[in-house]
C-alpha positions as CSV (number, residue, x, y, z in Angstrom):
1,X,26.8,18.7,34.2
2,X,27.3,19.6,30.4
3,X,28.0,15.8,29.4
4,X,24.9,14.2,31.6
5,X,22.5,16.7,29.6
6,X,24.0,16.0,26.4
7,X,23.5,12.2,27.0
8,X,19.8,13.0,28.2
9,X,19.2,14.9,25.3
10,X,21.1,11.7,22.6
11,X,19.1,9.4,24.6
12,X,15.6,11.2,24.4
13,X,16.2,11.6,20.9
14,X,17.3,8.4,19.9
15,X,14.3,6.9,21.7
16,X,11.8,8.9,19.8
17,X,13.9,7.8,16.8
18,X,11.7,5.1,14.5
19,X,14.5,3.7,13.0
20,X,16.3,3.3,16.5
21,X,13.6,1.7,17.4
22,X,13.2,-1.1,14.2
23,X,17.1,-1.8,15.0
24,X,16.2,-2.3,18.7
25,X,13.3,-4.5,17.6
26,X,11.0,-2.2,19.3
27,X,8.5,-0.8,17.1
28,X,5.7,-3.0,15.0
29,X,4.8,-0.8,13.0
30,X,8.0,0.4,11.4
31,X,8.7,-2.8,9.7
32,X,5.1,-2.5,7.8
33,X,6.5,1.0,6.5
34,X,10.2,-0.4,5.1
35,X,8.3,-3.0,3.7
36,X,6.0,-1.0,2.3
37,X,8.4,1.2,1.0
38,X,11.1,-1.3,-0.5
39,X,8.2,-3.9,-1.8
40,X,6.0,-2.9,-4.4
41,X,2.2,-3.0,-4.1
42,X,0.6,-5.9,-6.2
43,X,-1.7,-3.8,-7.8
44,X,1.5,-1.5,-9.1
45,X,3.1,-4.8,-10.8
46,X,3.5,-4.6,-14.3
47,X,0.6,-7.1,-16.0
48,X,3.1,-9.4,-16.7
49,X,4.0,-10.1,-12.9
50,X,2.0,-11.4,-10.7
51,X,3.5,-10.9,-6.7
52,X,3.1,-13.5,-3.9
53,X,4.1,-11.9,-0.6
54,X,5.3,-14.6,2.3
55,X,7.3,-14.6,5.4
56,X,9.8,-17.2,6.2
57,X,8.7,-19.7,9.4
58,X,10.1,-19.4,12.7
59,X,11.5,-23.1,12.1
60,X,13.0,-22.7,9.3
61,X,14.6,-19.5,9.7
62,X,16.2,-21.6,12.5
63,X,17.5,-24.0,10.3
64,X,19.1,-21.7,8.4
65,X,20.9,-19.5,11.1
66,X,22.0,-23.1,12.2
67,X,23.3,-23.7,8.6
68,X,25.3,-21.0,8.7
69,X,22.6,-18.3,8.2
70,X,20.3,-16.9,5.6
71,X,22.7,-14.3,2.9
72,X,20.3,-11.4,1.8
73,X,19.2,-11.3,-0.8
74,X,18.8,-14.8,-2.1
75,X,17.0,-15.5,-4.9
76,X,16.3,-18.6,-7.0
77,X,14.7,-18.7,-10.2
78,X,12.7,-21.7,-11.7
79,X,11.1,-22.1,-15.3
80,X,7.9,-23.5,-16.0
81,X,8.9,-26.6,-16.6
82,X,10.4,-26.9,-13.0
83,X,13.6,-26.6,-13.9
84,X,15.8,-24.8,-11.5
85,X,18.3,-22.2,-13.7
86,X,19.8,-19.8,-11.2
87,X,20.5,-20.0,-7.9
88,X,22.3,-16.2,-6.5
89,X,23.2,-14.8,-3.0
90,X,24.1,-11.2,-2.5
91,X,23.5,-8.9,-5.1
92,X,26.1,-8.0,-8.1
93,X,25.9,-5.7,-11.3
94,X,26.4,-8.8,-13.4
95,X,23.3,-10.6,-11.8
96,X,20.8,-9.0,-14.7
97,X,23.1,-10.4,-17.2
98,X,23.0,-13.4,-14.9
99,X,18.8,-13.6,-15.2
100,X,18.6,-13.0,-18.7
101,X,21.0,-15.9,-19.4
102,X,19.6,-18.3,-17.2
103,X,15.8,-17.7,-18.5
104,X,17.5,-18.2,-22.2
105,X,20.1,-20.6,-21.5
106,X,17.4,-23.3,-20.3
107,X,20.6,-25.4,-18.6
108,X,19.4,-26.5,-14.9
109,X,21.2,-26.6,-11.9
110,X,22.6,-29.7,-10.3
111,X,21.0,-30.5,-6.9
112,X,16.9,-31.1,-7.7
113,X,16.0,-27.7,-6.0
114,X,11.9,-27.2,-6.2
115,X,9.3,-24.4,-6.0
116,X,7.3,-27.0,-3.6
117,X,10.2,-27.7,-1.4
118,X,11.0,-24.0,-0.8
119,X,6.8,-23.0,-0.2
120,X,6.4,-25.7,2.0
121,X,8.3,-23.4,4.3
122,X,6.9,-20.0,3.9
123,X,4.0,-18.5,5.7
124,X,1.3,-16.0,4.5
125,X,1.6,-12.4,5.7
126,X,-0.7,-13.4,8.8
127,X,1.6,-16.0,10.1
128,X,-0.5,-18.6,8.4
129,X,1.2,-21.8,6.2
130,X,1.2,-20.6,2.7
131,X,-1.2,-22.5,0.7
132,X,0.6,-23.4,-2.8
133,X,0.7,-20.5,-5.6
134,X,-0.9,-21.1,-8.7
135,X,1.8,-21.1,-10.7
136,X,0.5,-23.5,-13.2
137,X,0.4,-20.3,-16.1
138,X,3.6,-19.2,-15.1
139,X,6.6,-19.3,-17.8
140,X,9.0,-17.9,-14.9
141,X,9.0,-18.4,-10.9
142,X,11.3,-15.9,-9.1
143,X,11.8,-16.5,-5.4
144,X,14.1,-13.7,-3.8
145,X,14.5,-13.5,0.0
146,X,14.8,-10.3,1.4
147,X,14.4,-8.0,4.5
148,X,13.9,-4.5,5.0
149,X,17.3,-3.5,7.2
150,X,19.0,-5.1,3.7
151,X,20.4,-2.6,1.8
152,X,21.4,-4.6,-1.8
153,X,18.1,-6.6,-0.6
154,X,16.1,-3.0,-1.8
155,X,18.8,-2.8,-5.2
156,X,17.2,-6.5,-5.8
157,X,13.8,-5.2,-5.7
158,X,14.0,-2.6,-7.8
159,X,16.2,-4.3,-10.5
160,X,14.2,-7.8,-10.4
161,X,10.8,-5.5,-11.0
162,X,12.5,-3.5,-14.0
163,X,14.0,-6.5,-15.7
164,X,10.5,-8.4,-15.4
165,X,8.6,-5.5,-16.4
166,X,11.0,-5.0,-19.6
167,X,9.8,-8.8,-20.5
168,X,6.7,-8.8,-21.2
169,X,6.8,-11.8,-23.3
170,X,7.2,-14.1,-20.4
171,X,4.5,-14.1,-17.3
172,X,6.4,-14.4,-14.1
173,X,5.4,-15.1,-10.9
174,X,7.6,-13.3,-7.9
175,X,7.6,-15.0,-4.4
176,X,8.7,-12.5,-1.8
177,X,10.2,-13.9,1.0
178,X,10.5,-11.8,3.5
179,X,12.8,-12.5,6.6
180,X,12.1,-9.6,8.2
181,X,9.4,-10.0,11.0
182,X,10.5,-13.5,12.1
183,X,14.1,-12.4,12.8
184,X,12.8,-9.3,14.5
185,X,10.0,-11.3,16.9
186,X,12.6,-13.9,17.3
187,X,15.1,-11.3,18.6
188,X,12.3,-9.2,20.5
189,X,11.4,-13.2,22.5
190,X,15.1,-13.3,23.1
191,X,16.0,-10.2,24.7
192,X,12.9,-10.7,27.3
């Protein structure tokens, strides 16, 4: 009798759990509060930073998975010229360093990597294609992929805004990619 209450009791609990919930896919609003609380507001940006918040599509968060799936965080970063000068999955105490050399360095990548090829992909925070940023006055473009549940995905946020904010002789322009949502309404379709 002692066990069935105690698994009543776990189960009630767990159910009026948020975070139980988010990992079940249950709960809407709970992924607006991680990414509220692991994305900085726009208006909090430092001047120098201007923030573009997207979601990935449906198809081509299916492309990935089929590719092997998407690594959080990802992030590329482009310079206004278009040239693509780092390209880094997961995150690493050496990645800084990494950024600082990259946006000095001025060496691009092999493999033609764009900022149109990746937005052509993203959606707007309603769901909607993502019309083109203006990126035309940018000297930097930072794309990072990330998604709430992603523990070095928060690490990246944080240290990405620092190390932009520390250079304010550069104007950057940060794509956020979340991954989030679509995974979760993708999973939530699934299990019905």
């Amino acid at each position: 009798m002692n066990l069935a209450a105690a698994l009543l009791a776990l189960t009630l609990l767990q159910t009026a759990d948020p975070s139980s919930q988010a990992e079940a896919g249950v709960a809407l609003d709970v992924t607006d509060a991680a990414r509220r609380s692991r994305l900085p507001p726009a208006d909090q940006m430092p001047p120098n930073v201007r923030l573009v918040e997207t979601e990935l599509s449906r198809r081509r968060l299916h492309q990935l998975e089929s590719l092997g799936g998407l690594r959080l965080p990802r992030m590329d970063v482009f310079l206004a010229d278009g040239s693509h000068v780092l390209h880094s999955v997961g995150w690493s105490y050496r990645l800084p360093w990494r950024f600082s050399a990259a946006l000095t360095g001025h060496k691009a990548l092999p493999g033609g990597l764009t900022v149109d090829g990746l937005v052509g992909f993203l959606n707007d925070k309603n769901g909607q294609p993502l019309a083109r940023p203006d990126i035309a006055d940018a000297d930097v473009v930072v794309v990072l992929y990330w998604a709430a549940w992603c523990g070095p995905c928060g690490t990246a946020l944080t240290e990405m805004r620092k190390l932009m904010a520390a250079d304010d002789s550069r104007k950057f322009v940060w794509i956020a990619i979340e991954a989030d949502s679509v995974k979760q309404n993708v999973q939530r379709q699934t299990l019905r």
